[in-house]
N, C-alpha and C positions, 0 to 999 in steps of 0.2 A: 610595845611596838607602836610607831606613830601611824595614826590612821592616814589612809589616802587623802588625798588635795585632788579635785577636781581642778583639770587641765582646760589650760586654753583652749577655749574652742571647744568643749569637751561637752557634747548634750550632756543631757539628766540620766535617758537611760543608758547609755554608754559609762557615763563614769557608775553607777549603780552598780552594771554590770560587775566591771572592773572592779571597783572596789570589795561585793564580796566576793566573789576570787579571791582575791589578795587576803580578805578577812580571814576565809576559810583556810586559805593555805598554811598562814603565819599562826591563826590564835582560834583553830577549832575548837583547843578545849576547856578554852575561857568563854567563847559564846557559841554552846553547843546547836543551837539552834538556829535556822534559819533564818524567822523570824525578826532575833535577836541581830544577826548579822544586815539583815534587810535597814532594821530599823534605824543601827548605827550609820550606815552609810546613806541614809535620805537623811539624817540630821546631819551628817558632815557635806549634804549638798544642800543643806540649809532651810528645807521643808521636814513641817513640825508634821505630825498625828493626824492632828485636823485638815492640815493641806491635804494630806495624801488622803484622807476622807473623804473629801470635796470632789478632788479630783477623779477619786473614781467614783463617786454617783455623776458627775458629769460626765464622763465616759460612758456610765450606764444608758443615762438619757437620750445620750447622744446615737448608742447604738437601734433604742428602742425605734427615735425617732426618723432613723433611716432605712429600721425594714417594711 
């Protein structure tokens, strides 16, 4: 199956969303895991490991520094 294309106009987490759904629907039990489903579809919208790393200690921080 070809994996999702993130859409014109289409945020990050909108197609993320979208795409596992469609992951899960079509090929649960080639990538039984979430995870696994998570991580194909942030590399088909083109942040690596370490972005999504980044991003969420920056999110952390961010939360910290606003309570």
């Amino acid at each position: 199956m070809p994996m999702p294309k993130p859409k014109k106009n289409e945020d990050k987490q909108e197609f993320v969303s979208r795409c596992i759904a469609d992951v899960t629907r079509k090929d649960k039990d080639k990538y039984p895991s979430v995870e696994q489903r998570a991580a194909i579809c942030y590399s088909e919208w083109g942040e690596t490991p370490e972005e999504k790393e980044q991003a969420m200690k920056k999110k952390k921080r961010s939360k910290k520094s606003s309570s």
